[in-house]
C-alpha positions in Angstrom: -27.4 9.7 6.3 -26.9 10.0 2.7 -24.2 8.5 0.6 -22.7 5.2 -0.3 -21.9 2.1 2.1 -21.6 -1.6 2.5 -22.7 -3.5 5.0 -19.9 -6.1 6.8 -20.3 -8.7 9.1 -17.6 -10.6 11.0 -18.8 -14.0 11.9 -16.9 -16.0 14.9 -17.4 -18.8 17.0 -18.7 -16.6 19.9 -19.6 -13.2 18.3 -20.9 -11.9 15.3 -20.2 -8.4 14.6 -21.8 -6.3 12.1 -21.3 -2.9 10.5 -22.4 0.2 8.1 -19.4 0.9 6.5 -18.7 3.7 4.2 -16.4 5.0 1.4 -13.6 5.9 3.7 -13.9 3.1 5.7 -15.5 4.7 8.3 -17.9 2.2 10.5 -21.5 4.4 10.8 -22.9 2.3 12.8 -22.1 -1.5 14.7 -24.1 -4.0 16.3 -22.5 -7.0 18.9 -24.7 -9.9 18.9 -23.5 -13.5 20.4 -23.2 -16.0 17.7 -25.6 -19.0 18.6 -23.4 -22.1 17.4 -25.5 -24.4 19.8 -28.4 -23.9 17.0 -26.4 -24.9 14.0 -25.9 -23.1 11.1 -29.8 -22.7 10.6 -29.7 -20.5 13.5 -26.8 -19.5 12.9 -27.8 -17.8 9.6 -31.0 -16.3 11.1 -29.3 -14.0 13.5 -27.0 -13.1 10.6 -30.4 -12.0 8.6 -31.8 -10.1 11.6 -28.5 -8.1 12.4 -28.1 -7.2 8.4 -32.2 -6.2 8.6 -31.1 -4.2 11.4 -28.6 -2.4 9.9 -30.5 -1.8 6.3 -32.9 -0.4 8.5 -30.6 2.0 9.8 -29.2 3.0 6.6 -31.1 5.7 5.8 -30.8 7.3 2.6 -27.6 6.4 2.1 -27.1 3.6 -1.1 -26.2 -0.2 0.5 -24.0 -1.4 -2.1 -23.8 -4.8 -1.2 -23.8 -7.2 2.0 -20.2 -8.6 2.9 -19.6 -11.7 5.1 -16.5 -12.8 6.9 -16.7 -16.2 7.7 -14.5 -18.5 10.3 -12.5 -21.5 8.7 -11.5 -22.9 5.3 -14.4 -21.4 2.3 -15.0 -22.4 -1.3 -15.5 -18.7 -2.1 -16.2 -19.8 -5.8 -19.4 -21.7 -4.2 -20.3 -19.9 -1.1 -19.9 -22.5 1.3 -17.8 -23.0 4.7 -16.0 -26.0 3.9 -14.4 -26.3 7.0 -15.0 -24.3 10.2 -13.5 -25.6 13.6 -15.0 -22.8 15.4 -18.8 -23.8 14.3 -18.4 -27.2 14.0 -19.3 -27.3 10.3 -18.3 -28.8 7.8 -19.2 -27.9 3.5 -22.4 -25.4 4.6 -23.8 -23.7 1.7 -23.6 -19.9 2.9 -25.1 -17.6 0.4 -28.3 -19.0 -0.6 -29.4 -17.8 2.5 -29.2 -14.2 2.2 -30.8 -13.8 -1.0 -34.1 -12.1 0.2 -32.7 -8.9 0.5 -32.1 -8.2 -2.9 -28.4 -7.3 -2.6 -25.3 -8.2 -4.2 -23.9 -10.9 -1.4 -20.3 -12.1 -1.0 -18.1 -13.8 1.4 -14.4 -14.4 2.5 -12.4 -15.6 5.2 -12.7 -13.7 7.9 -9.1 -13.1 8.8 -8.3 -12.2 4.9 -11.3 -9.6 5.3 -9.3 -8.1 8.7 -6.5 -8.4 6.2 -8.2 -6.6 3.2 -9.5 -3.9 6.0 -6.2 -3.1 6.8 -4.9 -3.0 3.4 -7.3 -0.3 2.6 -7.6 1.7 5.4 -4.8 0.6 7.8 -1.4 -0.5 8.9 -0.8 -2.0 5.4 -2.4 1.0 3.4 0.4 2.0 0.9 2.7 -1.7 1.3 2.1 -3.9 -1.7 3.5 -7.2 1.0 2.7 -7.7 3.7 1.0 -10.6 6.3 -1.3 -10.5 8.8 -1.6 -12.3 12.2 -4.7 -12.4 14.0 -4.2 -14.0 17.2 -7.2 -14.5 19.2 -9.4 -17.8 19.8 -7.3 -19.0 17.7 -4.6 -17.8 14.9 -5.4 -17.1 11.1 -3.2 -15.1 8.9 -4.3 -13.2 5.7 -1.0 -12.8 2.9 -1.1 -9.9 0.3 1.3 -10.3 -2.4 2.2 -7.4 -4.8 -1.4 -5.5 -3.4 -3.7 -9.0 -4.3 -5.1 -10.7 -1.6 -3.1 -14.0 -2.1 -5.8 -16.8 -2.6 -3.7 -19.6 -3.4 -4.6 -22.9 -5.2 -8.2 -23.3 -4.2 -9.0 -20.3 -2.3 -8.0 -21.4 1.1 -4.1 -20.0 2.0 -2.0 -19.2 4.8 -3.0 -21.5 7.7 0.0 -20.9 9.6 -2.1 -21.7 12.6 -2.5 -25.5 11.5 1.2 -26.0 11.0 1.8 -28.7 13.5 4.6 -28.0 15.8 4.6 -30.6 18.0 3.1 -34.1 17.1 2.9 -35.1 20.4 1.3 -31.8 21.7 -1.9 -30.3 22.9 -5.1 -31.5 20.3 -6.7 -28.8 17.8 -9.9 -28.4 16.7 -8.8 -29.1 13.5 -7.9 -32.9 14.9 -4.4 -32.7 14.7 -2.3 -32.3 17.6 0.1 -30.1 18.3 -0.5 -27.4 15.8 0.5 -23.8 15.9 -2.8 -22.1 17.1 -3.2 -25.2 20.0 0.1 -23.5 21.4 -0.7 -19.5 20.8 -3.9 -18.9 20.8 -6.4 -18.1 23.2 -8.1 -21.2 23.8 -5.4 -23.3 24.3 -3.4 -21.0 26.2 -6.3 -20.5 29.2 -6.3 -24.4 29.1 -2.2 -24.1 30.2 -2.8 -21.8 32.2 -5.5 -23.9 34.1 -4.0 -27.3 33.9 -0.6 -25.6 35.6 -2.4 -23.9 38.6 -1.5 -20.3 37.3 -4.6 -18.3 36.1 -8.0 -19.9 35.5 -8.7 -18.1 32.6 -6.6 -15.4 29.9 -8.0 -12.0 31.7 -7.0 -13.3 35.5 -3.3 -14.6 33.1 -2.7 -11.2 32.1 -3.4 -9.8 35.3 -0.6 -11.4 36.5 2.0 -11.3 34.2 1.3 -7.7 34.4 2.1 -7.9 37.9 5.1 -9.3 37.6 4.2 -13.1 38.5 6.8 -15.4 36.9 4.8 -18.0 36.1 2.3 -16.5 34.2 5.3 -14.4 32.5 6.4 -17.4 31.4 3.9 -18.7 29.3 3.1 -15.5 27.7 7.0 -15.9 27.1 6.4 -19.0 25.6 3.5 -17.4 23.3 5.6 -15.1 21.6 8.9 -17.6 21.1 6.0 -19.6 19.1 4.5 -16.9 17.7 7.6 -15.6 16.6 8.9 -18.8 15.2 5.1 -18.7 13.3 6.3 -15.5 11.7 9.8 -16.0 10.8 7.9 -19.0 9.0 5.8 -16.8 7.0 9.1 -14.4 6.4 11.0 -16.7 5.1 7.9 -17.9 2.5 6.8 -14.7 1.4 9.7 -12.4 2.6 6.7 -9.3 3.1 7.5 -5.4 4.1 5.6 -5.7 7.1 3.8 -8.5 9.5 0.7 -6.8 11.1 -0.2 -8.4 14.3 -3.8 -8.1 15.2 -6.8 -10.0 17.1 -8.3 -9.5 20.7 -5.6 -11.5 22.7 -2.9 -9.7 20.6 -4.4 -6.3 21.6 -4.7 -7.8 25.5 -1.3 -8.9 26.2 0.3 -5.4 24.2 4.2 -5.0 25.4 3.9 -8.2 27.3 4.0 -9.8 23.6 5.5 -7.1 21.5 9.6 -7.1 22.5 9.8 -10.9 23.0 8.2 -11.4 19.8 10.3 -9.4 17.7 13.1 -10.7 19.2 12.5 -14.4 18.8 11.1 -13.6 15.0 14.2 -11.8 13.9 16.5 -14.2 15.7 14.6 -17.2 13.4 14.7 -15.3 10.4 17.0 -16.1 7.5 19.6 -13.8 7.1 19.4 -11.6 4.3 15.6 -11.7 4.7 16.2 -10.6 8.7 15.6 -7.1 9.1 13.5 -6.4 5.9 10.3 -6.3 7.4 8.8 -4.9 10.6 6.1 -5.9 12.9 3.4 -3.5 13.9 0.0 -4.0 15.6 -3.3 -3.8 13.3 -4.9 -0.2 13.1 -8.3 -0.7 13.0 -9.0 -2.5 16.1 -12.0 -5.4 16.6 -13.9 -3.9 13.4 -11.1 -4.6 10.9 -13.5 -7.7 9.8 -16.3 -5.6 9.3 -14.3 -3.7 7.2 -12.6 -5.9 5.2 -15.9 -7.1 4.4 -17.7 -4.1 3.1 -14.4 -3.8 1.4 -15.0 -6.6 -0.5 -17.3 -4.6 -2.9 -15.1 -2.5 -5.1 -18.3 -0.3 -5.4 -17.4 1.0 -1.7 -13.6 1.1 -2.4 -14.2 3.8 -5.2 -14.2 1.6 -7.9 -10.6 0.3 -7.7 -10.3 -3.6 -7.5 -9.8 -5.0 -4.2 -8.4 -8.4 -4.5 -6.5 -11.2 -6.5 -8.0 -13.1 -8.9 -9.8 -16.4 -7.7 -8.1 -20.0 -9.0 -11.3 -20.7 -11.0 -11.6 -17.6 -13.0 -8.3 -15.6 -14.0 -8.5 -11.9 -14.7 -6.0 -9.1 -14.7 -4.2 -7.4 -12.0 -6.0 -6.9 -8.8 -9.9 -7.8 -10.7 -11.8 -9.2 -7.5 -13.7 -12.3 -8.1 -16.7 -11.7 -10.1 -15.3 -8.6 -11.4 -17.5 -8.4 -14.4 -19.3 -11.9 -14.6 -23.1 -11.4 -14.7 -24.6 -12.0 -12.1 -21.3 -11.6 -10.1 -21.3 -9.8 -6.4 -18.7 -7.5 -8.2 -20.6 -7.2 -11.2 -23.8 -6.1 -9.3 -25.4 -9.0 -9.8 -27.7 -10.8 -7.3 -25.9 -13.9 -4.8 -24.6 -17.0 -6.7 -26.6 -19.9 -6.4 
């Protein structure tokens, strides 16, 4: 292979996924390895080194541009660290520091704003300047691009729209709050229903059986998508965007079982005069839109152009990505902040 790439990795709470990615956004070459939370980040971050070795390794003569990582939960981007990850149990990790034996420029983002950035680039939002993405899986994050930035927000940690508490008195989150959004919708909490009322003992067996017709089970994917939707008509009404993109592995599993409800209960919450000015469409490229998103992260691989919005510490102009031109910046092609 010859050429230009990034390497991404997608980092969850049960999988870590990991990628070559070049110019065109094109994954080379990908590598599935379970995510070992039961170590703690120390082991945690040493699979992460030996999938990456694996993968510079594979490179070939083709020129790595710089090592991406999308990370679960609330980040301090500015300092590399997971503030705040439900999924891993951990709480203000410093992340960077340890990936700085391989010489490479190193950066990180939230892993649903990578899918987010990977999409903006290369699919369902390539060529709309606003848009949002769902990804609704485990549980639900969203990523927000405003006027073709990457909206960051106050301290580089928006649009948690699945931590909006819908009912108080509701199911618990791994955030500790009870009743939020994602404790509804997403994956985890929705196999837990599904177990507590006698229907399904898991989402695949769920599925199954809504898409046999079984009423129960119809039901509560019914009552997915009148949250979900009411979680979109939310993020409408806020950011009034072009298009929602709806992406993440149970989103892709439950297809037209989730598709026509949803659209009907998120147009029938939205404001009018914002109804109808935005559609909803599923996300392009699939499970490695995180991988991506975060190869994408080095403007390098994007041919130069910047990628995202300014960070709150720094400002710069018009779509500069963080460290855009700071020595010793990712960006900049600088080695990994301290």
């Amino acid at each position: 292979m010859s050429g230009r790439c990034a390497i991404g990795l997608d980092v969850g709470g049960t999988k870590i996924l990991g990628g070559l990615v070049d110019e065109t956004g094109r994954v080379l070459l990908s590598r599935r390895i379970p995510t070992p939370v039961a170590e703690g980040p120390a082991g945690v971050f040493a699979a992460m080194r030996r999938l990456i070795r694996e993968l510079l390794d594979q490179a070939g003569d083709r020129e790595v541009v710089g090592i991406g990582l999308g990370m679960p939960g609330l980040i301090d981007r500015q300092r590399g660290i997971s503030v705040h990850s439900p999924n891993t149990g951990w709480s203000n990790v410093p992340v960077l520091p340890e990936f700085t034996e391989f010489g490479l420029p190193v950066d990180m983002e939230n892993d649903v704003r990578c899918h987010a950035l990977g999409e903006y680039w290369f699919g369902a939002g390539r060529g709309v300047r606003h848009f949002v993405l769902l990804t609704l899986g485990t549980g639900l994050g969203s990523g927000i691009v405003v006027d073709g930035e990457l909206f960051q927000g106050g301290s580089g940690m928006p649009g948690e729209i699945g931590h909006v508490v819908v009912d108080p008195q509701g199911p618990p989150c791994g955030c500790g709050n009870r009743g939020c959004l994602e404790a509804l919708v997403g994956g985890r909490g929705l196999a837990r229903r599904a177990r507590e009322a006698g229907i399904a003992r898991d989402v695949q067996e769920l599925i199954a059986l809504a898409r046999a017709g079984e009423p129960r089970a119809l039901g509560l994917v019914e009552e997915v998508a009148r949250h979900l939707g009411w979680g979109i008509s939310i993020m409408a009404n806020l950011f009034n965007p072009q298009r929602v993109i709806l992406g993440g592995g149970l989103a892709k599993a439950l297809g037209d079982l989730l598709f026509g409800s949803l659209r009907r209960y998120a147009e029938a919450m939205t404001m009018p005069g914002i109804r109808g000015t935005y559609d909803i469409v599923p996300a392009a490229l699939g499970e490695e839109a995180g991988v991506v998103g975060a190869a994408a992260l080095f403007p390098a691989l994007t041919g130069g152009a910047a990628t995202i919005a300014p960070g709150p510490a720094e400002p710069r102009g018009p779509l500069a990505p963080p460290g855009c031109g700071a020595p010793g910046s990712p960006a900049a092609g600088g080695e990994v902040r301290p």
